[in-house]
C-alpha positions in Angstrom: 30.2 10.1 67.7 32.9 11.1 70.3 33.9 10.4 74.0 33.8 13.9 75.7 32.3 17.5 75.2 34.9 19.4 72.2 36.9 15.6 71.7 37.5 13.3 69.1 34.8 13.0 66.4 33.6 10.6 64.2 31.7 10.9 61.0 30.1 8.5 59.5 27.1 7.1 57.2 24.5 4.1 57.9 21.2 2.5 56.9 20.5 1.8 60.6 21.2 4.4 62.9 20.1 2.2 66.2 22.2 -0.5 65.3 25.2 1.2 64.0 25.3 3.4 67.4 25.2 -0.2 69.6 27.6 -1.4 67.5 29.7 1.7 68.5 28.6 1.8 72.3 29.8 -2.1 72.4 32.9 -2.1 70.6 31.8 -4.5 68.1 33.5 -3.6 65.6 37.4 -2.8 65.0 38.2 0.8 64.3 38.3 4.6 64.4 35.5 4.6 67.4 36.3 1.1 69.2 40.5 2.6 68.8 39.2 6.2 70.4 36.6 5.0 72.5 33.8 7.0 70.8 30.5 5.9 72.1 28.6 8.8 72.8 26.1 10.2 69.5 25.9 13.9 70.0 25.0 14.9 66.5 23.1 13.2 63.1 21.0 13.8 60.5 18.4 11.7 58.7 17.8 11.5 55.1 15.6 9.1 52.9 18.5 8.1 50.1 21.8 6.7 50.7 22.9 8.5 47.8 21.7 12.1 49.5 23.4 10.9 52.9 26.9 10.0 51.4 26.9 13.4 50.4 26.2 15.2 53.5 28.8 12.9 55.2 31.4 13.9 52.8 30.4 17.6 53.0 31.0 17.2 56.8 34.1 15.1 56.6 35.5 17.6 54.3 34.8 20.3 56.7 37.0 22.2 59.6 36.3 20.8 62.9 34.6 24.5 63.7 31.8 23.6 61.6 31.1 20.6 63.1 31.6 21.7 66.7 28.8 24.5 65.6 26.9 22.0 64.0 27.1 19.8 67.6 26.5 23.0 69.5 23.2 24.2 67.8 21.6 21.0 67.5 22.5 19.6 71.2 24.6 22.3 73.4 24.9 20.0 76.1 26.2 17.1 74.0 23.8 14.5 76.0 24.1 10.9 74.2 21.6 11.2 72.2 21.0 7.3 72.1 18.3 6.5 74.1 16.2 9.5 72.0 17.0 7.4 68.8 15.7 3.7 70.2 
């Protein structure tokens, strides 16, 4: 998630990526995204274990903020909201 092209970004993990993105758009919940005004999904990956995706999330956590601009600019250049491609 993140609120312009190259700013903030958030990582995260969920078991619902529909819901956990409204939840974002709408402030629902208190936090890193509702604090930063993060409600734009530019990036994400799909796997079929929670165990597999905790992983990945703390690989990218864990990572420079290089990587994951790269990872944001090959899978979406533009960095659309990628929202209304999920629901």
């Amino acid at each position: 998630m993140t609120n312009t092209e190259n700013g903030t970004l958030y990582t995260g993990v969920t078991n619902d990526l529909v819901r956990r993105v409204y939840e974002h758009k709408n402030k629902l919940i208190d936090g890193f995204t509702k604090k930063y005004d993060l409600t734009k999904l530019v990036y994400y990956e799909i796997y079929d274990d929670i165990e597999t995706a905790i992983i990945r999330e703390k690989q990218l956590k864990g990572g420079s903020r290089k990587r994951k601009l790269d990872l944001i600019n090959k899978f979406n250049k533009q960095w659309e909201d990628l929202y209304e491609k999920i629901i």
